[in-house]
C-alpha positions in Angstrom: -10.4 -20.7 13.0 -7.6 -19.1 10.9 -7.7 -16.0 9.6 -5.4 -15.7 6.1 -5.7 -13.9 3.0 -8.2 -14.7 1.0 -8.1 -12.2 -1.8 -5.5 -9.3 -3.3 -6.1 -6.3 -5.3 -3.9 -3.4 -5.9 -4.3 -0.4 -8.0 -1.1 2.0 -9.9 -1.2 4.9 -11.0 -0.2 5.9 -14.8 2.0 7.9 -14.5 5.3 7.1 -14.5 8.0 9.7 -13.3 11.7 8.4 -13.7 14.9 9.3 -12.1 15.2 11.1 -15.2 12.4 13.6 -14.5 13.2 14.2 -11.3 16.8 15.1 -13.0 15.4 18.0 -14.6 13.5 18.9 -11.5 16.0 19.1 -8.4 19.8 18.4 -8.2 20.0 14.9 -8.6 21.1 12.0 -10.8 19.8 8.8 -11.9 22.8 6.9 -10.7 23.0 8.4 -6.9 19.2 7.3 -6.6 19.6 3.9 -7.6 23.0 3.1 -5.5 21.3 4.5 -2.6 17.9 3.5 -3.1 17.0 0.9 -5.6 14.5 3.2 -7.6 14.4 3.6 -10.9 10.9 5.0 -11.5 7.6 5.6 -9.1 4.2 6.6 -10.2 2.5 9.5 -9.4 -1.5 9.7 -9.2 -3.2 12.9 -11.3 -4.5 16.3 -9.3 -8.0 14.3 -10.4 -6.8 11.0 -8.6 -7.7 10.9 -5.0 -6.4 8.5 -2.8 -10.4 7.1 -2.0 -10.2 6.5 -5.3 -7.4 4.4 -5.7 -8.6 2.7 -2.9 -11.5 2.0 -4.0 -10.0 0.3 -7.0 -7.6 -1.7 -5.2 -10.3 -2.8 -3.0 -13.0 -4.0 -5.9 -9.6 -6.2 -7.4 -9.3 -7.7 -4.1 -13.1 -8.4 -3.4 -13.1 -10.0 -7.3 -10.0 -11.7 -6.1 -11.5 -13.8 -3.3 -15.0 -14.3 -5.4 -17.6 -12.7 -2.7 -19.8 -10.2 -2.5 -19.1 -6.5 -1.1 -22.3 -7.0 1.5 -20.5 -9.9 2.8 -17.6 -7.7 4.4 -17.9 -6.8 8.1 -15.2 -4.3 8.5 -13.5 -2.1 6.3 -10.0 -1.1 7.8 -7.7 1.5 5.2 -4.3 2.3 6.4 -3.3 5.8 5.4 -1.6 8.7 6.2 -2.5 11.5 3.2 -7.1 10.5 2.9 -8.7 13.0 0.9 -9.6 15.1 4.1 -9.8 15.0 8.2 -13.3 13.4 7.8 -14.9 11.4 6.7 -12.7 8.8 6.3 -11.6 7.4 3.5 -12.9 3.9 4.3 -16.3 5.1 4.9 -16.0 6.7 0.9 -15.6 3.3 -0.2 -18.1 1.6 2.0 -20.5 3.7 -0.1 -18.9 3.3 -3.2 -18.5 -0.3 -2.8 -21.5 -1.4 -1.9 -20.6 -3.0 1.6 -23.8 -2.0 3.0 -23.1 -4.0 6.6 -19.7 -3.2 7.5 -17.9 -0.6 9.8 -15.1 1.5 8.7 -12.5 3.2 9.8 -8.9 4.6 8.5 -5.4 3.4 10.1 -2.7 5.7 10.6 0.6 3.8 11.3 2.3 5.2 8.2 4.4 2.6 6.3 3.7 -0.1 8.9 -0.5 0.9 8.2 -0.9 -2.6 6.5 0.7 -4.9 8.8 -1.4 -2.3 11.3 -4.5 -3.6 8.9 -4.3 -7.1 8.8 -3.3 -8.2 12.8 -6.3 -6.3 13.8 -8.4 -7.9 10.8 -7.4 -11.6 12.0 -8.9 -10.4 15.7 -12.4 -9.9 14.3 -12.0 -12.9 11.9 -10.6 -15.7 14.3 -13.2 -13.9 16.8 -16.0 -15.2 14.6 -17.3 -11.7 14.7 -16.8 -10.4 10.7 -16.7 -13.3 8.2 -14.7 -11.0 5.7 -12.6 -7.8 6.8 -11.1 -5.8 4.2 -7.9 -4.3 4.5 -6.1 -1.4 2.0 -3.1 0.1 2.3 -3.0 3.5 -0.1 -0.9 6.8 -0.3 -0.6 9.4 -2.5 2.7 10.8 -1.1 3.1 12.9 -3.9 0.4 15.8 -2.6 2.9 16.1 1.0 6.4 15.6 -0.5 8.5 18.6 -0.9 9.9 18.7 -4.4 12.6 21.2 -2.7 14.3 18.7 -0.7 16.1 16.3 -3.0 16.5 13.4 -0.1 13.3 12.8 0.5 11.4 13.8 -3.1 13.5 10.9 -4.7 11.8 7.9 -3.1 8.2 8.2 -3.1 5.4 7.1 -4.6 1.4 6.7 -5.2 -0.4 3.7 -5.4 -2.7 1.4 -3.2 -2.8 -2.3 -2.8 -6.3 -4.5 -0.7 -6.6 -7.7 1.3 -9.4 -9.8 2.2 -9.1 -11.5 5.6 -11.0 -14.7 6.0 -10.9 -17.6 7.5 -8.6 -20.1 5.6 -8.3 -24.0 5.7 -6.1 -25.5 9.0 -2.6 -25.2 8.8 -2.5 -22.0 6.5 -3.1 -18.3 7.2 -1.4 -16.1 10.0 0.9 -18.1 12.2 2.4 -15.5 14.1 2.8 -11.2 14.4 4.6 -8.6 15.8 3.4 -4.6 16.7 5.8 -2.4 18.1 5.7 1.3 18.4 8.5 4.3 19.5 6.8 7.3 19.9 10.0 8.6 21.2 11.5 8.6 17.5 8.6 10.6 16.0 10.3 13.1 15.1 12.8 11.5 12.2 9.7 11.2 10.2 6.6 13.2 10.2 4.6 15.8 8.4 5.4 19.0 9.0 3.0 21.9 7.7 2.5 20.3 4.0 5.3 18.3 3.6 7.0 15.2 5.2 10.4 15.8 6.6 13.0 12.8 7.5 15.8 12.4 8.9 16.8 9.8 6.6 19.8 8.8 9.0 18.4 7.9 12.0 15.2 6.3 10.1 17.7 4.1 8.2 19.3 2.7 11.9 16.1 2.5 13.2 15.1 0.6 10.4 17.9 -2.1 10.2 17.7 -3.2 13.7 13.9 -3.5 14.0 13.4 -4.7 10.2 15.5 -8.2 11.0 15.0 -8.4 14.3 11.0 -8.3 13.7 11.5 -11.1 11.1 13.5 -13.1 13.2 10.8 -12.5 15.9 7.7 -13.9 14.2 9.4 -16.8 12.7 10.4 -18.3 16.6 6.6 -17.1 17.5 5.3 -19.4 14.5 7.9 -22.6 15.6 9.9 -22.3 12.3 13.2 -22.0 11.4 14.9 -20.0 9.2 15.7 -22.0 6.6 11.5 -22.7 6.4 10.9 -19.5 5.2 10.1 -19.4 1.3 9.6 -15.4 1.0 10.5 -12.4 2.7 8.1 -9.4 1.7 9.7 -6.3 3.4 8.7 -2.7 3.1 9.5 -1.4 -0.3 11.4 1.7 1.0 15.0 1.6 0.4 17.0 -1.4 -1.2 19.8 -1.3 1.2 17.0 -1.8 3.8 15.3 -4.7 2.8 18.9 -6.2 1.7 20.2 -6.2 5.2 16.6 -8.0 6.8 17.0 -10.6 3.4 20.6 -11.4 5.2 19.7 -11.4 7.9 17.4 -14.3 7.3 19.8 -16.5 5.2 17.5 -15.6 2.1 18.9 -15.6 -1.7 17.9 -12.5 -3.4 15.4 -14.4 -5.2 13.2 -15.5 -2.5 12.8 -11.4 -1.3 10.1 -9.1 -3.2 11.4 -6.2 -4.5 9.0 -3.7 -6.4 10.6 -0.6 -5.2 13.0 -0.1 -8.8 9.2 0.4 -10.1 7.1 1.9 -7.5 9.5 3.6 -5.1 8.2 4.2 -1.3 4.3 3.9 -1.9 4.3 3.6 2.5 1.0 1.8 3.1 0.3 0.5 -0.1 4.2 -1.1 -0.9 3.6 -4.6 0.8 0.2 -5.2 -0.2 1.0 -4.3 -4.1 4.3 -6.5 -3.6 2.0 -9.5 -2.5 0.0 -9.2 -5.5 2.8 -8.4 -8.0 4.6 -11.8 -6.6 1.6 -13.8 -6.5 1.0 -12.7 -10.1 4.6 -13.7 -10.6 4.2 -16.7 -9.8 6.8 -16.6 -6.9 4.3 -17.0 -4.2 2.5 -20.4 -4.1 0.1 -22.6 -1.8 1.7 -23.3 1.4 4.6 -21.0 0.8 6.0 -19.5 4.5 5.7 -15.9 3.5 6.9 -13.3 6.2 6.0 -9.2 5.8 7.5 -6.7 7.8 7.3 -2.9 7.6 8.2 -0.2 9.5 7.4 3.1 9.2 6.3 7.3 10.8 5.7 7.0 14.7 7.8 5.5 14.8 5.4 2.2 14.0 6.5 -1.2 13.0 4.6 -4.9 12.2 5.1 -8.2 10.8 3.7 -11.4 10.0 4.5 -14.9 9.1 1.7 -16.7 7.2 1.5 -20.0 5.6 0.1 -18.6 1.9 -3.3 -20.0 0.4 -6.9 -20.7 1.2 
């Protein structure tokens, strides 16, 4: 049995807050956000908007998506680091409000790397034969922990979610290969401190470079490709100069890389799922595509995949 992706949902927020805004709200500009970032705009979910229930939206997409039933999911896995509360989690909110009367549930905290987190240990209980249908959603609403004070980190993030659904896919196509990693040891360059998250965007962005290529390069020798098989890199929307250096890294042309971030800034989470379902809607990811995903994120946490696309 393979497990692949069977189904993608994502859900955005309304409101959009550009560079612009955030002009009149800190000392910045528009121009020193894009050269260093890539962003031009995020969204930002309302004081009524929790994050359960942008899950919860992403995830009925994605269950429309792959054309079953709620009460056919065995397992409900949501990555997250900002859930409505301690407990209960925000994966057991949407069990209920789903409908996915005979599946467990339980949240994820890997921070940006949640989703790649989601969908390794989805393929387990799917290639197990234990769950035909897992469901996997990445969501944040980073907005409610960053500090509006601190101009390097208020600049690049964002609220949104984005959903999976792992199932078993025909031979030759789903998950070929994945990589987990973790370095607790780095914890400290990005965590939440009292309300707000605090970075230290310096040593995140080394950190970040090395494992971000060297991941992708990792899971593409797992799988038995080459380089020059892979169709699409999906990376970790979190900083353009990132996700540039992994794209050379690989050989890639710019056009054959996802990139969402100019619209939806750092959503953590959410960024890889919502950039799979933005490219698929695209029209730049097709059957039998190589596709390889790799984020990184708080923990210092990183994961990728390489999957052949389709059912």
């Amino acid at each position: 049995m393979n497990a692949g992706i069977v189904g993608l949902g994502r859900y955005i927020p309304e409101q959009i807050v550009t560079n612009f805004d955030l002009e009149k709200r800190m000392d910045t500009t528009d121009e020193w956000i894009r050269t260093r970032t890539g962003i031009e705009e995020r969204r930002f979910a309302g004081d009524e908007v929790n994050t359960s229930d942008m899950a919860y939206e992403a995830a009925k997409d994605a269950i429309n998506d792959a054309g079953i039933r709620a009460d056919q999911i065995g397992l409900i896995l949501v990555a997250t680091v900002t859930p409505d509360k301690p407990f209960p989690s925000v994966s057991t909110m949407i069990q209920d409000r789903l409908g996915a009367t005979n599946a467990a549930a339980m949240d994820i905290s890997a921070a940006c790397a949640g989703f790649m987190y989601g969908v390794i240990t989805a393929k387990q209980f799917v290639e197990s034969g234990a769950y035909p249908y897992v469901l996997v959603v990445g969501v944040e609403k980073l907005s409610q922990i960053t500090n509006f004070e601190d101009r390097n980190t208020a600049v690049l993030f964002g609220d949104g979610a984005g959903a999976a659904i792992v199932g078993n896919v025909s031979e030759g196509r789903g998950i070929l290969s994945f990589e987990l990693g973790a370095d607790g040891s780095g914890g400290k360059y990005l965590s939440q401190e009292g309300a707000h998250l605090e970075m230290n965007g310096r040593e995140v962005f080394k950190f970040a470079v090395r494992q971000m290529g060297e991941s992708a390069e990792n899971v593409i020798t797992k799988a038995g490709l080459s380089k020059d098989e892979v169709d699409f890199l999906v990376p970790h929307q979190a900083n353009i100069r990132i996700m540039e250096s992994s794209r050379q890294r690989l050989g890639l042309p710019e056009e054959k890389m996802s990139k969402t971030i100019n619209q939806f800034g750092n959503t953590s989470a959410a960024s890889i799922p919502i950039s799979l379902k933005e490219e698929v809607l695209n029209g730049k990811i097709s059957d039998d595509d190589v596709i390889v995903m790799v984020g990184f994120g708080g923990g210092l946490t990183w994961g990728a995949i390489a999957m052949r696309w389709g059912k």
